[in-house]
N, C-alpha and C positions, 0 to 999 in steps of 0.2 A: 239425504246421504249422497255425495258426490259418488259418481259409478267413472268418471273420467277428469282429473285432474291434471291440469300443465305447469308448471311454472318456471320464468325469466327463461323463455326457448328462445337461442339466438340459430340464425344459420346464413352463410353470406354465401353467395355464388359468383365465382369467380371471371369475368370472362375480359375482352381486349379493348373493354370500352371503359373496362373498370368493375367495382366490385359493387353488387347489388345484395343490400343489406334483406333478406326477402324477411326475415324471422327477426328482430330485435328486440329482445324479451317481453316476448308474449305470455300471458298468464291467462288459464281462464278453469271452470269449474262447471263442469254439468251434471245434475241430482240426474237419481237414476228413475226413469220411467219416463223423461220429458222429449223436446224435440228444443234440441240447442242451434236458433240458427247463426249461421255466422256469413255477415255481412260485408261487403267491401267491393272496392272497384275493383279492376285487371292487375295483378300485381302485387296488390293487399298483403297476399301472404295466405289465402286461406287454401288454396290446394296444400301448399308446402306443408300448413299445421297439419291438415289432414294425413298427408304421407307422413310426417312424424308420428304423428298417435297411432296410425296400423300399420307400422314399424318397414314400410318401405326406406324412410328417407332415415339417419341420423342426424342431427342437429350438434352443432358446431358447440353446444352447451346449454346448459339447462335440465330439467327434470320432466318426468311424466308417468302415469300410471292411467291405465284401463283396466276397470274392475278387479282392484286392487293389487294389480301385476305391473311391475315395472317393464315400460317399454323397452329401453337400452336393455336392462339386464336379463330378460324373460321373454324375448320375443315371441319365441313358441307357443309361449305363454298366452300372452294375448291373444295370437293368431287364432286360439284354440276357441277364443268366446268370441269374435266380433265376425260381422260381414262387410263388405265393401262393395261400394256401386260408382265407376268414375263418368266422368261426364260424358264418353260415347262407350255403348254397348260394349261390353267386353269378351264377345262366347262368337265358337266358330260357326261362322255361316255354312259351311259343308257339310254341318251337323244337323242335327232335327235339334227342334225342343229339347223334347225329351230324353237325346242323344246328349246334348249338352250338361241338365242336370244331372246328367247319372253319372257321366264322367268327373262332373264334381266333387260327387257322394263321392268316387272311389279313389279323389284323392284327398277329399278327409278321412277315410279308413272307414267308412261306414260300411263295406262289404257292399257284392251285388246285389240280393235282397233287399236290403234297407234302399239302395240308393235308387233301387225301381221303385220301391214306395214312396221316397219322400220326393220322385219325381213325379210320379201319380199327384199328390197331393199340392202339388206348388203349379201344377198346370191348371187344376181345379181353383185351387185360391185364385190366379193369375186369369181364368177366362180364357187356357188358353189349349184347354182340350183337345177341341174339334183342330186344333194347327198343328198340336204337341209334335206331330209322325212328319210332317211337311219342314223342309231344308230353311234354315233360318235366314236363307239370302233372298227368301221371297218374303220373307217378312214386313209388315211395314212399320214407320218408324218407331210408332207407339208401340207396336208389339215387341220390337226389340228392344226396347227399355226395359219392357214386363217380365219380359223371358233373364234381361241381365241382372234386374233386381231379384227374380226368383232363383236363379245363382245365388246371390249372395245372402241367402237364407237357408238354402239345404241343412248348413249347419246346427241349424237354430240358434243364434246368435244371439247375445243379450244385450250388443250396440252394434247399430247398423250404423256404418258413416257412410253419408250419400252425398256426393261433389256433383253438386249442379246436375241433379239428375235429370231435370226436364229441358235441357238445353236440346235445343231442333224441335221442340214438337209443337206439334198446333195445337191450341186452349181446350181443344175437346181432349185431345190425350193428357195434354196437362193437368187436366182436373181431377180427370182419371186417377193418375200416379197419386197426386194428391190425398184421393179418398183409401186408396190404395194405402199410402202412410199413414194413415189417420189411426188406421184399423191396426196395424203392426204397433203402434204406439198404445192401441186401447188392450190391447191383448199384452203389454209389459216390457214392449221393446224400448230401448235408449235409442235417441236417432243426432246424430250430428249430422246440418247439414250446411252446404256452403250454398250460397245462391247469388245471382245478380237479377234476379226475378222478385225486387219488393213484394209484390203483392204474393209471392209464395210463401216470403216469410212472413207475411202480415197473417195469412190463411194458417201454416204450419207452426211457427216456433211456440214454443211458450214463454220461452226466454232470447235475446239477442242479441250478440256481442259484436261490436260495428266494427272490424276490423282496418288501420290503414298503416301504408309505411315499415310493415311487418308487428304491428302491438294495437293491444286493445286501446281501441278511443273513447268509447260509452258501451255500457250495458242496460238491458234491463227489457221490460217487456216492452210491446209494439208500441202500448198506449205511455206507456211509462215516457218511453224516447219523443212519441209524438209532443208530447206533454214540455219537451224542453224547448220545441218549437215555437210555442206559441197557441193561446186559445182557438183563433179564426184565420181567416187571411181573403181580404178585400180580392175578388179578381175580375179584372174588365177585358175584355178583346175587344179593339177597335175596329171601325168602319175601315180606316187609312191609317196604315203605319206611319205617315208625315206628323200623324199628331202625339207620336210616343215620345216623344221629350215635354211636351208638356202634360200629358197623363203621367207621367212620372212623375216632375215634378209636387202633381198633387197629391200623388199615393205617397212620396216620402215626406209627405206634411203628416200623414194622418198616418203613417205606420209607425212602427217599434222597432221595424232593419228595412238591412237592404233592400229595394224594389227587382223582384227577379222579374227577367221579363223572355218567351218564347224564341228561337231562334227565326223563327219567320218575323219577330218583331210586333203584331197585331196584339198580345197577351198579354198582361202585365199582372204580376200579384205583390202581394204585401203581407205582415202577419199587423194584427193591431188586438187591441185591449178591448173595444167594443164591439162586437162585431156589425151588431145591428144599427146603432149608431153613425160608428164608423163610415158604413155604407154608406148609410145617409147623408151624411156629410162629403164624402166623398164626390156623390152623384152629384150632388148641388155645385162641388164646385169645376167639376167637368164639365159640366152643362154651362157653367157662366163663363169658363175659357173658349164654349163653342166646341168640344170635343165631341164628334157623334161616336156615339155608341152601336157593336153589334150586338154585346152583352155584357152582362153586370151579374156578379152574386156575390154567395159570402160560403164557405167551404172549411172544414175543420182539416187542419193539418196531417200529410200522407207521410210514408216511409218516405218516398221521392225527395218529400220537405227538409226530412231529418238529414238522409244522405247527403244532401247538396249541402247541408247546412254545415255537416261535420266532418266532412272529407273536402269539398269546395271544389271536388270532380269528379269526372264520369268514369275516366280510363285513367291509369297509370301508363306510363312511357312502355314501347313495344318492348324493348328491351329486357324489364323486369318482367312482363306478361311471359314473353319469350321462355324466361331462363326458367320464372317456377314450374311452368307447362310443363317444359322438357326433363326434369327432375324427376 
C-alpha cells in the first residue's frame, strides 16, 4: 500500500538568468513501512519534491497525497502525521536538548507533561541523556543531527522525510544516523530520503528513484539499477598516465560502453560480458602494447556506476542548486 503518492508535479522558479524548470512532472509512489530513497545531483529537484510533500513548497501543478491526505488541500493535515529533518540541524543553540524537544511537544499541543516525557524518551532513544541539560551550541556535529532528527519525532510520525541528513559528518556519525534510521523503519516508520551519499542509499533504501532535470529517470532497488549497468567491469590503474590512450584503446575493444577513466587519468574501467575472461584478455593485450601496470581486477557494478551512467553528471549548474536550496 502506497502511504505517499505524487504525480506529474511541475514547479519552475523564476529568476534574471531565466526560468529553472526545478519539478517537471515528477511522479513517484512509496509503500508504507519502507525507506524510499531519492537520488540525483545538485539541482535534481529533490529538496523541492521533499518541500512539496511536507507542504512547505506549492507546486505550480500537479497532485499529492501523504497518508492518504491531500497535500494542497489538507495541509494541516499532513502536518499532523509526518516529521522532517533538512540538511543542517534545525533547533536553537541557546537552548538545551531537552529545552528544544519540549518546545516542540508544546507546539504540537502535546501539553507540558507529555512534552517532558516524550523528551525524556527521545534523549534516551538518541544517546543523548548525559548532554540533554547542556546548550546545544557546544554540541558536536553528530550530536546535532541526533538531537534534530529527535525533533522531528516528538510527534510520532508515521513518515519521516530526511533531506540529506548526514551531510557534514564524519563516517563514524554517519553510520550512527544510519543505524539510527534502520531502527525507526523496523519499528513502522515510512522514511523518504534524499541523498548524494550512494553508499547511504545503497546501505538505507529499499527502493530508489534516480531523480534528474526535475522527473524520475529510473527506479527500482540498489541491485535492480546496478543490474542495468552491467554484470562486471574490467578496471586497471596505470604505472604512467602517458600510457592511458592506449589502455583505452584496449579496454574499448573488450568492453560493452564507454571506457570511464579517473580525473587523475591513471584509472581506467569498462563494464563487459565476461568478467573473468574479459580480464584475461585484457591483460594479455596490455602487456603486448608494453602498458605497465600498477593494478588490475574485475569489480561488480556500484551506485557511482549507475549514477554517471543515467544522469552523465556529478553537479547541475549553480544556478538550479541555488534556487531549490533557497525555496
Amino acid at each position: 500500500m502506497a502511504i505517499i503518492e505524487a504525480h506529474d508535479l511541475r514547479k519552475t522558479y523564476h529568476s534574471r538568468s531565466g526560468d529553472v524548470h526545478a519539478l517537471a512532472g515528477l511522479s513517484l509512489t512509496v509503500p508504507e513501512g519502507t525507506v524510499k530513497g531519492l537520488l540525483g545531483p545538485n539541482g535534481a529537484g529533490k529538496t523541492t519534491t521533499v518541500k512539496v510533500l511536507n507542504t512547505l513548497l506549492r507546486p505550480d501543478s500537479g497532485t499529492a497525497s501523504v497518508a492518504g491526505v491531500d497535500v494542497l488541500h489538507d495541509p494541516e493535515g499532513v502536518r499532523r502525521v509526518i516529521g522532517a529533518s533538512g540538511q543542517y540541524a534545525a533547533v536553537d543553540e541557546h537552548l538545551t536538548g531537552r529545552e528544544n524537544l519540549e518546545m516542540v511537544g508544546r507546539l504540537y499541543h502535546l501539553g507540558g507533561s507529555r512534552s517532558r516525557e516524550r523528551a525524556k524518551q527521545l534523549l534516551e532513544q538518541f544517546d543523548l541523556t548525559g548532554a540533554g541539560d547542556r546548550p546545544v551550541k557546544g554540541f558536536s556535529g553528530g550530536m546535532r543531527r541526533r538531537i534534530d532528527l529527535a525533533c522531528a519525532l516528538v510527534n510520532n510520525p508515521q513518515i519521516l522525510f530526511l533531506d540529506e541528513p548526514t551531510t557534514g559528518l564524519d563516517p563514524r556519525s554517519r553510520l550512527g544516523l544510519w543505524e539510527v534510521i534502520k531502527d525507526l523503519v523496523a519499528q513502522g516508520t515510512t522514511v523518504l530520503l534524499t541523498t548524494q551519499y550512494l553508499e547511504e542509499a545503497d546501505y538505507l533504501a529499499d527502493d530508489i528513484s534516480v531523480i534528474d532535470h526535475g522527473t524520475v529517470i529510473a527506479e527500482g532497488t540498489a541491485d535492480e539499477l546496478k543490474a542495468q549497468v552491467g554484470g562486471h567491469r574490467v578496471v586497471v590503474t596505470l604505472v604512467d598516465s602517458a600510457d592511458a590512450d592506449a589502455a583505452r584503446a584496449v579496454l574499448q575493444r573488450h568492453g560493452t560502453d564507454d571506457v570511464q577513466q579517473d580525473t587523475g587519468g591513471r584509472t581506467l574501467s569498462v563494464p563487459v560480458t565476461e568478467g573473468p575472461g574479459a580480464l584475461q584478455h585484457v591483460l594479455a593485450d596490455l602487456a603486448s602494447a608494453d602498458v605497465r601496470l600498477h593494478d588490475a581486477g574485475m569489480r561488480r557494478p556500484t551506485l557511482d556506476d549507475v549514477f554517471l551512467r543515467l544522469t552523465g553528471r556529478e553537479q547541475a549548474d549553480d544556478t538550479a542548486s541555488e534556487l531549490e536550496e533557497s525555496a
